[in-house]
N, C-alpha and C positions, 0 to 999 in steps of 0.2 A: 058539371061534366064538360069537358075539351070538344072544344068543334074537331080536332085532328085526329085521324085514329091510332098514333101511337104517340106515346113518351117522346122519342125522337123530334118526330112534329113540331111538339109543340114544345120542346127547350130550342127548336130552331128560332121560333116565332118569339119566343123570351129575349133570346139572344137579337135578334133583329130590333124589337124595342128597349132593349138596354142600349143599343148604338145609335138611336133618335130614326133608325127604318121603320116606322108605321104604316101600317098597309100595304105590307108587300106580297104578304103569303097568296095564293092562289090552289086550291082545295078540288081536287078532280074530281069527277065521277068513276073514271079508268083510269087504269095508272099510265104514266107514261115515264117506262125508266128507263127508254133511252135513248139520244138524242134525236135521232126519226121520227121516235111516237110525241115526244118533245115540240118537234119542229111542227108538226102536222096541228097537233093540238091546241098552239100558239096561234099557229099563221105567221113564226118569225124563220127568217134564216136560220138555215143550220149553223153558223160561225155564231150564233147568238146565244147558242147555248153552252154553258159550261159543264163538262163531262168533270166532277168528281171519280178521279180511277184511286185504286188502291193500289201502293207498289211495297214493295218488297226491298230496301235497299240495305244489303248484307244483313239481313236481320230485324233492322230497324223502318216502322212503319213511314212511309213516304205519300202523303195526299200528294199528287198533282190534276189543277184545277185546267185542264183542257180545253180550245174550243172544239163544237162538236163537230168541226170539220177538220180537226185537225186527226192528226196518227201520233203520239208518242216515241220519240225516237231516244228510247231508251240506254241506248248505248254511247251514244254524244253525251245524254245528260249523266252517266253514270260517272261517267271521266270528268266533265265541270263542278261534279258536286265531290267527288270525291269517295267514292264506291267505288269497290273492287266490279260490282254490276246492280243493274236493278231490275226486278222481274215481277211482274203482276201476282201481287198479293190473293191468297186464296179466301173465299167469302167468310171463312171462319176468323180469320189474320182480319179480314177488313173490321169485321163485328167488333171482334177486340178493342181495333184499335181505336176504330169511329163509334161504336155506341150506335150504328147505324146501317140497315140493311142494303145490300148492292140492289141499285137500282134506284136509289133515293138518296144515297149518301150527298150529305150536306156539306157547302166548304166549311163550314162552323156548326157550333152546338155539341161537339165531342167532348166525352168525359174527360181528355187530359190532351194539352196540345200538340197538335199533331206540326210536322215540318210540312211546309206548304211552298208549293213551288205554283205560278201563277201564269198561265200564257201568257206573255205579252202582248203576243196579236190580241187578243180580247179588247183590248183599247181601243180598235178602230169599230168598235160597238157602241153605240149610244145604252141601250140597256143590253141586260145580260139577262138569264133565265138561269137558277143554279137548282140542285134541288134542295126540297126542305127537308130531308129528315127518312121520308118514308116515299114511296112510289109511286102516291096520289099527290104531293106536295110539291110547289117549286115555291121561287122566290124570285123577284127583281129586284136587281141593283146595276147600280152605274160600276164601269172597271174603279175608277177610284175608292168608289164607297166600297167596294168587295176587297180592294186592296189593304183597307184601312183597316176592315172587318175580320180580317183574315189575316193578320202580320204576315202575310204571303212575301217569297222573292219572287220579283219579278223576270222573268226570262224567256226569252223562245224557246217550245218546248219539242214542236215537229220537224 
């Protein structure tokens, strides 16, 4: 039986030691999915945590890996990337596309790869906090090791 309570979980935690990250998971008792209850639960800054949002860009699913102090300014990055616009994915749209339920969604462990966009600011973080999978789970990594883990573009996102 899996210490994690869902599938998601624990193809995060797969995914993390396929990429030489051992021991990163971190297993709540309360969920914390979202960057507040994240932040509290840690004891880390809010710029420390990485907000997986789900977006919508014309059609085609968009992860952007946020930090949790940041806002999304969706309308800058709609025009750098090349979308007519990009608008927050519905939790059905995210399901889909992540294999993973809002409020947990993982930068990695999705059934098929997703286009990933990466705060840039997150780099002036020693570690990061992302989540694993489901809404009791996170994970740490360094921005490089999350960069590498994630074939993320890097860029400012707020």
């Amino acid at each position: 039986m899996s210490r994690f309570r869902t599938d998601a979980a624990a193809s995060v935690s797969t995914a993390l030691i396929d990429a030489g990250l051992t021991d990163r998971m971190r297993i709540f008792d309360t969920p914390v999915p979202t960057a507040t209850e994240a932040t509290r639960t840690l004891g880390c800054e809010t710029a420390a945590i990485v907000n997986s949002l789900g977006f919508n860009g014309d059609g085609s699913p968009l992860l952007i890996l946020a930090s949790g102090a940041h806002r999304v300014d969706t309308e800058r990055l709609a025009g750098e990337l090349g979308f007519d616009s990009i608008t927050r994915a519905s939790k059905k749209f995210v399901v889909e596309a992540a294999g993973q339920q809002v409020g947990g969604v993982s930068p990695i462990g999705h059934p098929q790869p997703l286009r990933t966009i990466l705060d840039s600011d997150l780099e002036q973080q020693q570690w990061l906090w992302a989540g694993g999978g489901d809404p009791y789970t996170m994970f740490r990594a360094s921005y490089t090791e999350l960069l590498a883990i994630t074939t993320a573009t890097p860029m400012p996102v707020a």
